[in-house]
C-alpha positions in Angstrom: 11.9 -46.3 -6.8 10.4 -43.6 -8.8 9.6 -41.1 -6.6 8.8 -40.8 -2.7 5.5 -43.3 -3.1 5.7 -45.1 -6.3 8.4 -47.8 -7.2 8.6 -50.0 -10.4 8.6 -53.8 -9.9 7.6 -56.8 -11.7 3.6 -57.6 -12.7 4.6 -61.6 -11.7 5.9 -60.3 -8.2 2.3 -59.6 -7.6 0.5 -62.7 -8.9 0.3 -63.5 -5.2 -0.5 -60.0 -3.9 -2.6 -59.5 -0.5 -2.1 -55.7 1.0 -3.1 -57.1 4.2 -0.2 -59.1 3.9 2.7 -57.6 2.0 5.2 -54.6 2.2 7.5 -52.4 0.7 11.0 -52.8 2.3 13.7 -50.5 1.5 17.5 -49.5 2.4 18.1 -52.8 3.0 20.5 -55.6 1.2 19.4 -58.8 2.8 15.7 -59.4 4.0 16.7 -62.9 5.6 19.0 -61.0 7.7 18.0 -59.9 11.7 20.5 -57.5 11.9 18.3 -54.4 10.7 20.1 -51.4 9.3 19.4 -48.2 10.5 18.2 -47.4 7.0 15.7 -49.9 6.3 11.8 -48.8 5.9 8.9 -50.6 5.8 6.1 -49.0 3.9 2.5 -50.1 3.8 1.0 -50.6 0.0 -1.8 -48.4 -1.3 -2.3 -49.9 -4.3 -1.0 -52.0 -7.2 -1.4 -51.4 -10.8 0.0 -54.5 -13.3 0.2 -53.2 -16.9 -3.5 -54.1 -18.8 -1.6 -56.2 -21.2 0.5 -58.3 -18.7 0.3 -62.1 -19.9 1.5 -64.3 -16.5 1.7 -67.3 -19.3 4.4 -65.6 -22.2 5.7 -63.0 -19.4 5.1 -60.6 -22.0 4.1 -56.8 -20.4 5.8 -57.6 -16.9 5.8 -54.6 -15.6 3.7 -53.5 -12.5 3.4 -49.7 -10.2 3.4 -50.2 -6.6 2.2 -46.6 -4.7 3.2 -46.8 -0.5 0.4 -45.2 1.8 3.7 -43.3 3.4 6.6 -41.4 1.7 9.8 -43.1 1.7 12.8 -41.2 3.1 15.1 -40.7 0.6 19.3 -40.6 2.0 21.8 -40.8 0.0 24.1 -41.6 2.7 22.0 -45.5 2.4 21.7 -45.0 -1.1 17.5 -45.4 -0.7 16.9 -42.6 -3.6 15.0 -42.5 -6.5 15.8 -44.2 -10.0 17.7 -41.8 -12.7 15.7 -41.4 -15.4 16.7 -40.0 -18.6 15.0 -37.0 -20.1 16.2 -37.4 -23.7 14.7 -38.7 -26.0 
């Protein structure tokens, strides 16, 4: 995760992508798993932008933004927070 609506993810994670169809799930370890925890979100998808230069043959550029219609709840308690990102350069 980024922020509260954008999370970083893989461009070949989408190749398949149908927003009627897919989520975001968060706060959770194990999606096969019934027993929900109390943390877990589900977030509908907005949108999804692959970098313009992703190649699905060489993998090269596989990188992709996925932005949630909702804001995730961040909690620290779960651990669902944003990535740390340096600012030095």
């Amino acid at each position: 995760m980024l922020t509260n609506r954008t999370l970083l993810t893989a461009a070949h994670c989408l190749r398949n992508f149908d927003q009627e169809k897919n989520i975001v799930t968060v706060g959770a370890n194990d999606l096969n798993s019934d027993d929900w925890s109390s943390h877990r979100q589900e977030m509908s998808i907005s949108h999804v932008i692959s970098h313009p230069d992703y190649d699905g043959t060489t993998a090269y550029f596989d990188v992709a933004i996925i932005h949630t219609v909702d804001d995730i709840d961040f909690d620290n308690e779960s651990g669902v927070k944003p990535a740390c990102l340096s600012n030095e350069k």
